[in-house]
C-alpha positions in Angstrom: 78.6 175.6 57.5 75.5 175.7 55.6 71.9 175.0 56.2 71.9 171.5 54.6 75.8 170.1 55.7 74.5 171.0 59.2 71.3 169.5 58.7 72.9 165.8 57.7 74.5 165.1 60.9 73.0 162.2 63.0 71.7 161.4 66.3 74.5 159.3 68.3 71.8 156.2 69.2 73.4 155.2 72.7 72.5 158.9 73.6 68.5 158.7 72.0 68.2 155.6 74.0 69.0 157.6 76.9 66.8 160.6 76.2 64.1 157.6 76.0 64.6 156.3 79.6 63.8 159.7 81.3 62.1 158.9 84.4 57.8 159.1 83.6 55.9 161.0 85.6 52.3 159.9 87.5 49.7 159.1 85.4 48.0 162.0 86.4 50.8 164.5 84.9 50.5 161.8 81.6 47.0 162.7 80.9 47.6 166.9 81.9 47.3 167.5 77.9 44.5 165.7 77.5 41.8 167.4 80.0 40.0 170.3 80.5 42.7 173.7 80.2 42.1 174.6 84.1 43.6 171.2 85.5 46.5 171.5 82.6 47.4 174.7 84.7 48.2 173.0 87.7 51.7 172.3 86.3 53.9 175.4 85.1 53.7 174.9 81.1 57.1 174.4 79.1 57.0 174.7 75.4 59.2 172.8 73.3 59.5 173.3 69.8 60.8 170.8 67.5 62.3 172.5 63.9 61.9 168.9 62.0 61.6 167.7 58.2 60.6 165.0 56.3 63.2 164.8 54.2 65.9 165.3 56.9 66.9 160.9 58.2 67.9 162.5 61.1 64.6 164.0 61.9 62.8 160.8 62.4 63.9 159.6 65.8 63.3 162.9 67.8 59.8 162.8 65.8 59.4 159.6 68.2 60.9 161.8 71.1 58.7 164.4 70.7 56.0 162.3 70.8 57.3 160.3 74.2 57.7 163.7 75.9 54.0 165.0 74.9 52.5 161.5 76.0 54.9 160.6 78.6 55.4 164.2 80.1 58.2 162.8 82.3 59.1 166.0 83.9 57.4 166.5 87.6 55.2 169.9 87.9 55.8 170.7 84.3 53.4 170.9 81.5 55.5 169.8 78.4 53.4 171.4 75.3 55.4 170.8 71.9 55.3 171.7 68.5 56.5 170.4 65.6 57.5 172.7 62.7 58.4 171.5 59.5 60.5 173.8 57.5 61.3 174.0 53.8 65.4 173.8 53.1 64.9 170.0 52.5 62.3 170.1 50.3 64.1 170.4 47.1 66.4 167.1 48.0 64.0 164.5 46.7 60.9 164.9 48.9 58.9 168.0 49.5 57.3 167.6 53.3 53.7 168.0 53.0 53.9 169.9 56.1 56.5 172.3 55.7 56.1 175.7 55.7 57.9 179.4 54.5 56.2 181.1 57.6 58.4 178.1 60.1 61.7 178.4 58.2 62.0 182.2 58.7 60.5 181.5 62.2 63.8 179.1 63.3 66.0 181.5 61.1 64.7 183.9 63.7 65.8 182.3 66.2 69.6 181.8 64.4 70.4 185.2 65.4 68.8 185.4 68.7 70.3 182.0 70.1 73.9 183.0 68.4 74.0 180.0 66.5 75.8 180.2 63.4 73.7 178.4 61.3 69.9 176.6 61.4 69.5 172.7 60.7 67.4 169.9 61.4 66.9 168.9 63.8 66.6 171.4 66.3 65.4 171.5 69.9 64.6 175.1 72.0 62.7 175.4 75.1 60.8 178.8 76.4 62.3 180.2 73.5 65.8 181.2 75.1 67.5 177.6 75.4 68.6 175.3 72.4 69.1 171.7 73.5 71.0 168.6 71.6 68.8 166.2 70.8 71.6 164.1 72.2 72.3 164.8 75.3 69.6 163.8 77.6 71.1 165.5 80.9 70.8 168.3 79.2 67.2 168.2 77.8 66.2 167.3 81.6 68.1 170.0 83.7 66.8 172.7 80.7 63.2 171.2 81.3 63.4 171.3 84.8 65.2 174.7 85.2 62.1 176.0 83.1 59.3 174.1 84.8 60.5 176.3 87.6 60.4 179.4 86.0 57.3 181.7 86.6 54.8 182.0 83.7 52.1 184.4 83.0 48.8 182.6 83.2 47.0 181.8 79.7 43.5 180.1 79.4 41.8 178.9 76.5 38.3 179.2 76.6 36.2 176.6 74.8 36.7 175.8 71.6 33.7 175.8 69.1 33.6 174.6 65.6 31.2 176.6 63.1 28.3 174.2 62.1 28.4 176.0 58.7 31.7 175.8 58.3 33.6 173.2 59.7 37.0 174.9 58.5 36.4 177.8 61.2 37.4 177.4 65.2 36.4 180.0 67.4 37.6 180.1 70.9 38.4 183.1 73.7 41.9 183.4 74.6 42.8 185.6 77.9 46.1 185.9 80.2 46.9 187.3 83.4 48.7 190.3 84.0 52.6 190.5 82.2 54.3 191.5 85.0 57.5 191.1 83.2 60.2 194.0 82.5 59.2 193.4 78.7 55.8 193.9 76.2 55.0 190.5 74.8 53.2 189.1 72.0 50.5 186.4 71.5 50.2 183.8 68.9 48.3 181.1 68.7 49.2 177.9 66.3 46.6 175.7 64.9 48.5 171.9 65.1 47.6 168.7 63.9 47.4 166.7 66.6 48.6 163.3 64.1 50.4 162.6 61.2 51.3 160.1 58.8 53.3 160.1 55.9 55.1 157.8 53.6 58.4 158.8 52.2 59.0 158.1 48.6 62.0 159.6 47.5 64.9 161.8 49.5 66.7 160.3 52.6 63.7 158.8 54.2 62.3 157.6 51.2 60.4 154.3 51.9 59.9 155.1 55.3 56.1 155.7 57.2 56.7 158.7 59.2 54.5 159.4 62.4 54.4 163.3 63.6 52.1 165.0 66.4 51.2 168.3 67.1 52.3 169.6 63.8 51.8 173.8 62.7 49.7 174.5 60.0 49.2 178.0 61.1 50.9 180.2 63.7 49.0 183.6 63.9 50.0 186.6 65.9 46.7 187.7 67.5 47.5 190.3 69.7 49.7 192.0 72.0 50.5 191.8 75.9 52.0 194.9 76.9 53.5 195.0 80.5 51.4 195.3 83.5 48.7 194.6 81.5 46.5 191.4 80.8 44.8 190.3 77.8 41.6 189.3 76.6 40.1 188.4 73.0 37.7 186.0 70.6 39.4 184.8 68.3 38.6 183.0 65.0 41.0 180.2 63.2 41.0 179.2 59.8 41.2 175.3 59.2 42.8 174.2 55.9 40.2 172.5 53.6 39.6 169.1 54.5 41.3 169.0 57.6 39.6 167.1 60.2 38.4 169.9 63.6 38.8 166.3 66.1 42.7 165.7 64.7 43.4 169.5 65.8 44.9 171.2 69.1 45.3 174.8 69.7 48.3 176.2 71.4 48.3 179.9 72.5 52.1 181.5 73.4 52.7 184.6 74.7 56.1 185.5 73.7 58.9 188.5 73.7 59.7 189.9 70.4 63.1 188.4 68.5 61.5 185.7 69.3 62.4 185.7 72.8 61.1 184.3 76.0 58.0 182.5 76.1 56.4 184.3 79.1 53.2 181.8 79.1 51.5 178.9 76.6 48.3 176.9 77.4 47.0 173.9 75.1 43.2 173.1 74.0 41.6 170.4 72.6 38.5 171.0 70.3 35.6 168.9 71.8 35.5 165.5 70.4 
């Protein structure tokens, strides 16, 4: 089956009213991605990446669930930290997603031979790296949330995050880890995301429609490497694309086996408002 047959099939909406009902969490849990790194911690972090377009009318509704899992985080002791990576096969259908990216579409095409799936579409749900999910089949999405909310991680900080006062394109933060006592070497990306979107559709299958996205890639950077048994420590300095605004951005830092493979650790930080 190819890329874009695959990519047409819809979400069953008894089963995304489902997804939706997922018990919430406290309040406290609800506002984990919004404080200081350190308290985030408290709960193991889960990362969730969403392989989305704008030009895909399936995509739409688990934008929204995305979004409910980031704000609602309805998983107990589990940091839910999500990305949403737009990729390029649906551009030339009517619509090119402002959003989408080359780097993200061989990123989940990656992941095609790693997970054993025999083709890539939109859209497309995987946990931790090792776990693809349906978007509809919310038992599913909770026992693989829960099974990896109780799965060790390696400890990642992000240390404050500074914008340059001469140029308010360029972050600088410190990124460090705990020791990767894993059986494998890991690497370490960070992605620049914009923390909200808008777009309206004019042409393609979502043409005429407003679109909402959060946490959205611009830029996911491998910055180093976490060899086993040892930690890792660095500065680090992020390019912003021009005009984008250093308050509407979060920084997510993964530590990940090669493939891709496992996601061994993730931490999420806020530029200072």
């Amino acid at each position: 089956m190819s890329r874009h047959s695959s990519a047409r099939s819809s979400l069953p909406a008894f089963l995304f009213v489902g997804l939706l009902s997922l018990p919430a969490a406290p309040t406290a849990a609800a506002r984990g991605l919004q404080v200081e790194n350190k308290t985030a911690t408290a709960n193991t972090p889960v990362l969730i990446e969403l392989f989305t377009s704008e030009g895909c009318s399936s995509c739409p509704p688990v934008d929204v669930l995305l979004k409910k899992l980031d704000a609602g985080q309805p998983i107990p002791g589990a940091q839910l930290i999500v990305l949403s990576e737009h990729v390029t096969y649906w551009d030339h259908d009517g619509w090119k997603d402002p959003n989408s990216s080359s780097s993200l579409t061989d990123r989940q095409s990656s992941y095609e031979g790693v997970l054993g799936a025999k083709t890539v579409y939109t859209p497309q749900l995987i946990v931790d790296g090792t776990q693809e999910v349906r978007a509809g089949d919310p038992k599913q999405i909770q026992e693989t949330l829960q099974k990896a909310a109780a799965t060790p991680k390696v400890s990642v900080r992000i240390g404050d995050v500074t914008v340059d006062p001469g140029n308010p394109t360029l972050l600088r933060a410190r990124i460090e880890t705990d020791a990767n006592f894993d059986k494998h070497n890991a690497d370490v990306y960070v992605a620049v995301a914009l923390d909200h979107v808008e777009s309206q559709v004019l042409r393609g299958e979502n043409g005429g429609r407003h679109l909402v996205h959060i946490a959205v890639v611009q830029e996911l950077s491998k910055v180093g490497k976490l060899p086993k048994g040892k930690s890792f420590a660095q500065d680090v300095q992020l390019k912003l694309k021009p005009g984008t605004d250093p308050k509407n951005v979060r920084l997510v830092v993964l530590v990940q086996e090669p493939g891709p493979g496992k996601v061994l650790g993730a931490a999420l930080r806020k530029p200072p408002m």
